[in-house]
N, C-alpha and C positions, 0 to 999 in steps of 0.2 A: 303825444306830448307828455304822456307818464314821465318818457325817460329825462326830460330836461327837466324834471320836480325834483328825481332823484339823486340825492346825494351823497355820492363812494365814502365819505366820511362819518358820514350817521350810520350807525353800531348795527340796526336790526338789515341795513344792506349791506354792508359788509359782511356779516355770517351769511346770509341769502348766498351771496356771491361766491362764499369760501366753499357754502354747501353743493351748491352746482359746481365747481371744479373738481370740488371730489368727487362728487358723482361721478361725473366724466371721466375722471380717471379709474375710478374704479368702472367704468365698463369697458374704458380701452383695456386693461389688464387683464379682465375676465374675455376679452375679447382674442389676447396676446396669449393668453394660454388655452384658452381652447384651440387657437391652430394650431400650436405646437402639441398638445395632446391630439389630435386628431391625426395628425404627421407620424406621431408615436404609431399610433395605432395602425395606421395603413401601413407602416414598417411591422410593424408582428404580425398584422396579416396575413401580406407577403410572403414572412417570414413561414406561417402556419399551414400556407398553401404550396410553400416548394416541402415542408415534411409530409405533407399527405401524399403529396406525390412520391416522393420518395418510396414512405411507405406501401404505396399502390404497387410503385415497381418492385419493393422488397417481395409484397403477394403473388405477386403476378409468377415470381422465379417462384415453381412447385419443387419444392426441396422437402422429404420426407426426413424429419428427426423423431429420434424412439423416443420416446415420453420419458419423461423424467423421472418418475416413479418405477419403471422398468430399469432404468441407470443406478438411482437411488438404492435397488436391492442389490444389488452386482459391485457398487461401490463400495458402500459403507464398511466392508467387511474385508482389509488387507491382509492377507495372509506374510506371513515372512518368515521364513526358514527357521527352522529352529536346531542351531547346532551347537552340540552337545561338546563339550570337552575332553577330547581323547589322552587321557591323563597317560596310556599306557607308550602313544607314539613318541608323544612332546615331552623332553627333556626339560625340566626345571633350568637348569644350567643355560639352554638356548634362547631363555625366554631373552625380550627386548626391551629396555628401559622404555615403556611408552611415555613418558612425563616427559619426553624430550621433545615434543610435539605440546606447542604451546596450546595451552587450550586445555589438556590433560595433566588432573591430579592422582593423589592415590588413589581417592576414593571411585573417581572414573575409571581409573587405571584399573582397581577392583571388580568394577561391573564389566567391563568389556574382556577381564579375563575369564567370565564366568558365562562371556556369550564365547567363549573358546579363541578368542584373538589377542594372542600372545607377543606376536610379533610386529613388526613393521611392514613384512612381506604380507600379511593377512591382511592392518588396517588396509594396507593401500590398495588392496584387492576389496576392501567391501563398504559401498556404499554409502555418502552419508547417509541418505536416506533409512537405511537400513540402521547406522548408529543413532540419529534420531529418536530410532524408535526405541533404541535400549534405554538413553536418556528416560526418553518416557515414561517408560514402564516403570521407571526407579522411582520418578515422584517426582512434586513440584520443584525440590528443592536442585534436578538437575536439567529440568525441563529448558531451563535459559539459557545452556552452554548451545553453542551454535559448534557442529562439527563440520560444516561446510567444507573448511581449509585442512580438516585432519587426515583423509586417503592421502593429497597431494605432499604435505607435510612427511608422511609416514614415506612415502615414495622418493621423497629426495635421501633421508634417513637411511631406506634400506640401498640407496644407490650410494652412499657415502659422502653424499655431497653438502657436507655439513655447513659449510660458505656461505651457498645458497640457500640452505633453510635457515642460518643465524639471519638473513639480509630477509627473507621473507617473517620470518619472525618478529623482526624488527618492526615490520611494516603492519605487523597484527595489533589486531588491540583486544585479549581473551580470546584469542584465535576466531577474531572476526576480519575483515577486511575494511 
């Protein structure tokens, strides 16, 4: 018979009241995220037990690689040709305007006469890789030129097909693509 005493309008029941609502709600909610964390979890689980497998099968294939510190020696150390400039073959006269090949200025145009490639026929014959490396060696200041585009440039060039490099040129930006 408490409850027909009590009256929803007197103040200390009403907070009673408020208070158990919250309550309640706060344990449905703590009750609403723990499933959902729990759901997470058997999903990474899951997720954790098809990588070990995986992994297990990666083991399982016996596949022999050399150690990386055996790589390591043999790597680090690229050798690349070192060709001299034969002053006595190569005609001054014959040399080839390389600044025609976007991308290249004097001062490139400088160091790649001094790795012996004068002409167009030569760029296009030697890798960028290999020009890369001349950049390089010159210092930070030419390290940023990308010569990627400059053999195939040099090769439309020595082919005459000037159309075609104005239109690839076009399409360059510092002789990058």
């Amino acid at each position: 018979m408490i409850f027909l005493e009590l009256n929803p309008f007197n103040k200390p029941v009403a907070i009673s009241e408020i208070l158990i609502l919250l309550i309640a709600a706060a344990f449905i909610g703590w009750l609403i995220a723990r499933l959902i964390a729990n759901g997470r979890i058997r999903v990474l689980r899951e997720s954790i037990e098809e990588r070990k497998l995986e992994l297990a099968e990666c083991r399982s294939q016996k596949v022999e690689y050399k150690s990386t510190e055996q790589l390591v020696g043999k790597a680090s150390k690229t050798v690349y040709p070192i060709i001299e400039p034969e002053a006595k073959k190569i005609d001054p006269t014959q040399f080839d305007d390389l600044q025609q090949v976007e991308g290249i200025g004097p001062k490139i145009e400088e160091l790649i006469n001094k790795e012996g490639i004068y002409t167009f026929e030569q760029l296009s014959n030697t890798s960028h890789i290999r020009i890369s490396h001349i950049l390089k060696n010159a210092g930070p200041r030419f390290q940023m030129h990308d010569p990627t585009t400059w053999p195939e440039q040099a090769r439309l060039a020595k082919e005459g097909k000037w159309e075609e490099l104005q239109i690839l040129k076009d399409k360059l930006i510092a002789g990058r693509k």
